[in-house]
Phi, psi and omega in degrees: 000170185203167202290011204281304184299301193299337211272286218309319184274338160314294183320299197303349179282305204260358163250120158279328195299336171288316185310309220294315186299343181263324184294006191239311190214110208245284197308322187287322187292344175278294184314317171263009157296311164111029186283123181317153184297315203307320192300290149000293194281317169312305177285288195335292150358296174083012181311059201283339177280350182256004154279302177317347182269341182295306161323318183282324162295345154297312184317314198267019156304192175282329177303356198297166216233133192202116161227142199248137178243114187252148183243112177241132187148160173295123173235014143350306173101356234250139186263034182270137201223000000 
């Protein structure tokens, strides 16, 4: 696997027109991403524990990919002004 797969499935999380584009033709939007066939056969499958074991094993490449959603502020109520 390669980080080209973990990228491919970022993008389609954050462009719906590529998720619409993918859900109507999968082989083309895989072809022109430029996903290795393993990577391709992987998504076809339709497998999610072994993409998901595909992703992780990336992660834990050179390539890893880490995103932190940090949230901050008070939710407390407190009115000190």
């Amino acid at each position: 696997m390669s980080a080209a797969l973990t990228d491919f499935l970022l993008e389609l999380v954050q462009n719906p027109e590529k998720a619409e584009a993918f859900r109507k033709d999968p082989n083309k939007v895989m072809a022109e991403a430029g996903l290795s066939e393993e990577d391709q056969k992987l998504l076809r499958s339709g497998d999610p524990q072994a993409i998901r074991a595909a992703i992780d094993k990336d992660r834990l490449g050179d390539s890893y990919i880490t995103i932190i959603y940090l949230s901050t502020g008070s939710e407390s109520g407190s009115d000190d002004e």
